[in-house]
LUMTOR-561337 format. One record per residue (C-alpha): z, x, y; residue in one letter. Coordinates in pm, 1 decimal, padded with zeros to 6 digits, m for minus. Each point is the difference from the previous one (the first is absolute). Layout:
<nodes>
Z X Y a .
...
</nodes>
This chain:
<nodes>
m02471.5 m00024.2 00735.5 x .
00271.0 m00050.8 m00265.5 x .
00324.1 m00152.3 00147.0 x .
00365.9 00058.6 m00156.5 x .
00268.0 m00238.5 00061.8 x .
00317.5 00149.3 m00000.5 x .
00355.0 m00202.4 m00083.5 x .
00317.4 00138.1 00060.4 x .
00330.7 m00116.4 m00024.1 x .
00173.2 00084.1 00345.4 x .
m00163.2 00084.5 00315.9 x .
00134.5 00354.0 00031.9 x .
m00278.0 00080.3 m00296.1 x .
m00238.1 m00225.4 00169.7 x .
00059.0 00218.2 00358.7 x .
m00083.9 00294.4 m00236.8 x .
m00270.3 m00154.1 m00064.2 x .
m00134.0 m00105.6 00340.2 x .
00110.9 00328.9 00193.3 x .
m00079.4 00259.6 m00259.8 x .
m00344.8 m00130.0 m00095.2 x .
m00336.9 m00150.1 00167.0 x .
00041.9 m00353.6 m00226.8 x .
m00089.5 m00318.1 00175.1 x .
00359.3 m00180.1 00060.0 x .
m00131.4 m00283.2 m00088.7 x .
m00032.9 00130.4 m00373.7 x .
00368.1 00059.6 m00007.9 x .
00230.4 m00231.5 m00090.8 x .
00419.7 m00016.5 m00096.5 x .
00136.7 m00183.3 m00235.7 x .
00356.4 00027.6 00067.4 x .
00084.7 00128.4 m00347.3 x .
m00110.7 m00306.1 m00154.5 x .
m00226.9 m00051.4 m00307.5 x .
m00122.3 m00360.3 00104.0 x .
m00059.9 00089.6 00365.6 x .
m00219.5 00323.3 m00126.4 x .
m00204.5 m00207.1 m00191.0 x .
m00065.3 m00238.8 00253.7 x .
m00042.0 00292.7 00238.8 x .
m00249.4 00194.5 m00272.1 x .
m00154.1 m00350.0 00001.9 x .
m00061.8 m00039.2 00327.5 x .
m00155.7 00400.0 00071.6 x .
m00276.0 m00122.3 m00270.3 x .
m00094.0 m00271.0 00155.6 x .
m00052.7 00174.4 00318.0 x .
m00181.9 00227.0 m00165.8 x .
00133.8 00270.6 m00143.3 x .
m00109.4 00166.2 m00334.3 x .
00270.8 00202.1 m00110.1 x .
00410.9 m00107.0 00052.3 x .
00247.1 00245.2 m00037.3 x .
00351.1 00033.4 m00037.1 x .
00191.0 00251.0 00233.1 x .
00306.7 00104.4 00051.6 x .
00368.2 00083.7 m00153.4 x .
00107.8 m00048.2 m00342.3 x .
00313.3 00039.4 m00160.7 x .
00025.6 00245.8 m00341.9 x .
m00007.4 m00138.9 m00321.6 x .
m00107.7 00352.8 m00188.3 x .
00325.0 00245.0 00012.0 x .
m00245.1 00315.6 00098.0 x .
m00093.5 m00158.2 00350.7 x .
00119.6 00080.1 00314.2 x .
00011.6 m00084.3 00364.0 x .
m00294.8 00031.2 00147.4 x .
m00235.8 00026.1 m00313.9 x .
m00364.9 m00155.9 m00008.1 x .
m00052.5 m00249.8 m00260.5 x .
m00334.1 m00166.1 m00071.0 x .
00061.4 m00219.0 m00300.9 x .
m00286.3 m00061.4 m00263.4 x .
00165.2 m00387.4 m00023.7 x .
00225.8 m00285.3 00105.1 x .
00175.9 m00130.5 m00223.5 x .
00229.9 m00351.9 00040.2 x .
00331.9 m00106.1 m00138.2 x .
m00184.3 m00185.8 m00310.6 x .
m00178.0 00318.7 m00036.1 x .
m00332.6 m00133.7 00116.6 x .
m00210.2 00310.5 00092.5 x .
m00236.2 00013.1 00295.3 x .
m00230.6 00330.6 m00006.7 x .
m00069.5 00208.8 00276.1 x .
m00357.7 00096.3 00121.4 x .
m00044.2 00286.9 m00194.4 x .
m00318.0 00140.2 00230.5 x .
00198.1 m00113.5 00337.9 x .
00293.7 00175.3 m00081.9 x .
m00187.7 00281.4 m00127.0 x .
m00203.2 00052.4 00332.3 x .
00337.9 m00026.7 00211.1 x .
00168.8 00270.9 m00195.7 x .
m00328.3 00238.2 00051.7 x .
00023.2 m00095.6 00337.3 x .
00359.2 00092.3 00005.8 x .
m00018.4 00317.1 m00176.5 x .
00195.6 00203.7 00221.1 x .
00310.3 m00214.8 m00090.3 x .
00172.9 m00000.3 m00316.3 x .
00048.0 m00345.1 m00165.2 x .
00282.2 00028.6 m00243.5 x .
m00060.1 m00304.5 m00252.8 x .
m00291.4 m00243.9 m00086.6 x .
00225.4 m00195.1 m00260.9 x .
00057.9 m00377.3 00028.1 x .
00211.5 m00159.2 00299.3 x .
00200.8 m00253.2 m00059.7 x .
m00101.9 m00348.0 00297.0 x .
00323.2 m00155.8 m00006.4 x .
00067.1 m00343.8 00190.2 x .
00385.5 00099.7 00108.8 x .
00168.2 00332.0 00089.5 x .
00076.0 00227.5 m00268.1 x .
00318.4 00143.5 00095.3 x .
00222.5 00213.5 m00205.5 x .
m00072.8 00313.4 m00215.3 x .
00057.8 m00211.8 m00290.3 x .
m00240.4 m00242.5 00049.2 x .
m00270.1 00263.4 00055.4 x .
00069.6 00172.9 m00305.6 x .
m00021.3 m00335.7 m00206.1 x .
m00336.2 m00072.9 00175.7 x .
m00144.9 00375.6 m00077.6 x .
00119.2 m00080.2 m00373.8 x .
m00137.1 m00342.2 m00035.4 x .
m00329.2 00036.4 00203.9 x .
m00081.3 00351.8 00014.1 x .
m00022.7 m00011.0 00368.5 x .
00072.1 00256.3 00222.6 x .
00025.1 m00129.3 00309.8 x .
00062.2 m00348.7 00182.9 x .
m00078.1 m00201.8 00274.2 x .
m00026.9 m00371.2 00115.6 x .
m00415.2 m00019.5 00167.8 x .
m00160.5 00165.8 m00282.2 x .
m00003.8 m00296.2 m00239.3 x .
m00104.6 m00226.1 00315.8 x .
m00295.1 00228.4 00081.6 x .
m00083.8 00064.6 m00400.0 x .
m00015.8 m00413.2 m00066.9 x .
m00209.6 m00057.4 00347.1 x .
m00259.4 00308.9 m00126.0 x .
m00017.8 m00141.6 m00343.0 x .
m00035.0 m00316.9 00139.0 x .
m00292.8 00058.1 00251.6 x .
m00174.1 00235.0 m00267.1 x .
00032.6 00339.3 00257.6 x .
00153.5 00334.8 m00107.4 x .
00365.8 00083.0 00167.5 x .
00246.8 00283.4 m00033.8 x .
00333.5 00090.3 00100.6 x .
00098.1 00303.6 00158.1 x .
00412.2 00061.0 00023.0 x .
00231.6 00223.2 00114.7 x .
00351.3 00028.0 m00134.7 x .
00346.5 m00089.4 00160.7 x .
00206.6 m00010.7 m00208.0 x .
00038.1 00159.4 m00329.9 x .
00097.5 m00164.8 m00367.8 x .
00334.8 00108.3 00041.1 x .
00089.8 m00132.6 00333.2 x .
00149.0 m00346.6 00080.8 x .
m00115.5 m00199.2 00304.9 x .
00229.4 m00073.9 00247.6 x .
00090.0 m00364.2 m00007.5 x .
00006.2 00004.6 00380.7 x .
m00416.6 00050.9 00000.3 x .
m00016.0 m00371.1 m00264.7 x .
m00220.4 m00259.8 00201.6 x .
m00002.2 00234.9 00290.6 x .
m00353.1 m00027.4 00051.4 x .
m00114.9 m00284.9 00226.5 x .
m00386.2 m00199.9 m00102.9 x .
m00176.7 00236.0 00245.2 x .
00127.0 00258.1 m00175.6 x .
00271.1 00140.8 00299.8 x .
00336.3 00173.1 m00122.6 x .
00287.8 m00226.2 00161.1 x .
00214.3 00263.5 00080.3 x .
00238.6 m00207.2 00158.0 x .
00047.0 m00146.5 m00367.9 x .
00028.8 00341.3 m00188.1 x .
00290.6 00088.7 00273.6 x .
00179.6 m00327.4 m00035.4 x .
m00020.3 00041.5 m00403.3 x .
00143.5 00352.7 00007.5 x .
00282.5 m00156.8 00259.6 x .
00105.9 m00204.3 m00305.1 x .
m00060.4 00306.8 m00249.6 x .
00035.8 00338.1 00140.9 x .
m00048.2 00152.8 m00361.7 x .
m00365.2 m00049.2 m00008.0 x .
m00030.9 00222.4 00302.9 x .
m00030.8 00320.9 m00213.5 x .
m00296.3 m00163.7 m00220.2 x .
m00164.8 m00107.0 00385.5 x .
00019.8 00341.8 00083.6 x .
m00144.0 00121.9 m00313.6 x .
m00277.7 m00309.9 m00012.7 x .
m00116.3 00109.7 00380.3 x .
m00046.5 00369.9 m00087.1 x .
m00167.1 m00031.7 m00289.3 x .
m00220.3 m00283.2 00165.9 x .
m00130.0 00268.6 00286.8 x .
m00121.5 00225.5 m00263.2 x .
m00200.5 m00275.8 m00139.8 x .
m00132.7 m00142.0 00327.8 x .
m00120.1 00357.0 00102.2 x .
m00211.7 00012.8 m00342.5 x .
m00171.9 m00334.9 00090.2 x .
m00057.9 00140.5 00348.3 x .
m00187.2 00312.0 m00214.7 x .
m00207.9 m00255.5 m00182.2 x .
m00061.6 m00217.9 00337.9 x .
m00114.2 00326.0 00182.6 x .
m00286.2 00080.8 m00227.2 x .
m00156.0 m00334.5 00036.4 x .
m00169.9 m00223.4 m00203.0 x .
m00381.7 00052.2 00032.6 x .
m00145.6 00026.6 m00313.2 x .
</nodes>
């Protein structure tokens, strides 16, 4: 039996995971939105043998025609020196088959970035320079530990939050190693800068609508 490691960067997507599917917990893992800590993490599922790692969970919009909620499953990774790491063409293939009765709204390249990529400026200079549509900070982890170990991965995102939209400065470094949301440290930001309220507000509605398309993709399982 073929087992698939999944990585994601904060344990509400890894809950999706575990309470939406019939995986083995012990082949999912969270990174805490960091790059190094996925690829130790992708590193680690291989070893205990798993033979496919993928990456799962939010992403933030790079492309300016994607919107909350909206299924990406990128042909590549690509890295800041424009290193590119290839998805598993017949992997990802097979998943979207398997997923037909969703709609996935863009294969292009996402962007594995090592820090947060916050403002609507910096997205559209990455989209530009890269060609990326999308971005998150486990993908490059998991793409360097698959490449690595010679196995196929892929990545499977939904988005929250579009090109356009800046993050919140409250959410920065709000995301413990385990991969918890300190609340207590989003509220004591926004204490200091009520103005990023709004931009919470918008982040956390736009973030349901893509948690409920993972928990579409979790539902239908992953027996192929």
């Amino acid at each position: 039996m073929i087992r698939i490691g999944f990585i994601t960067g904060i344990q509400k997507e890894a809950a999706i995971l575990r309470e939406n599917s019939n995986l083995l917990k012990s082949d999912i893992a969270c990174a805490g939105a960091n790059t190094e800590r996925a690829y130790q993490l992708a590193g680690t599922l291989v070893e205990n043998g798993c033979d496919v790692l993928v990456s799962f969970g939010i992403a933030g919009a790079l492309g300016p025609t994607l919107n909350p909620g909206d299924l990406v499953f990128p042909n590549s990774v690509l890295d800041a020196d424009g290193n590119t790491y290839k998805i598993d063409t017949t992997w990802r293939e097979t998943v979207i088959s398997h997923l037909k009765a969703i709609k996935i709204n863009s294969n292009g390249p996402l962007f594995g970035s090592e820090k947060i990529i916050s403002t609507a400026r910096e997205k559209q200079d990455f989209n530009q320079t890269l060609g990326a549509v999308a971005v998150d900070m486990e993908s490059l982890g998991v793409a360097k530990a698959a490449d690595e170990n010679t196995i196929p991965f892929i990545v499977i995102r939904a988005i929250s939050d579009t090109a356009g939209q800046n993050l919140p400065t409250a959410t920065f470094n709000a995301i413990d190693e385990k991969g918890n949301i300190q609340t207590a440290k989003i509220l004591g930001k926004l204490a200091k800068n009520p103005r990023d309220i709004a931009n919470l507000i918008k982040l956390a509605s736009n973030s349901r609508r893509a948690f409920a398309s993972l928990r579409r993709v979790a539902a239908l399982g992953f027996d192929f």
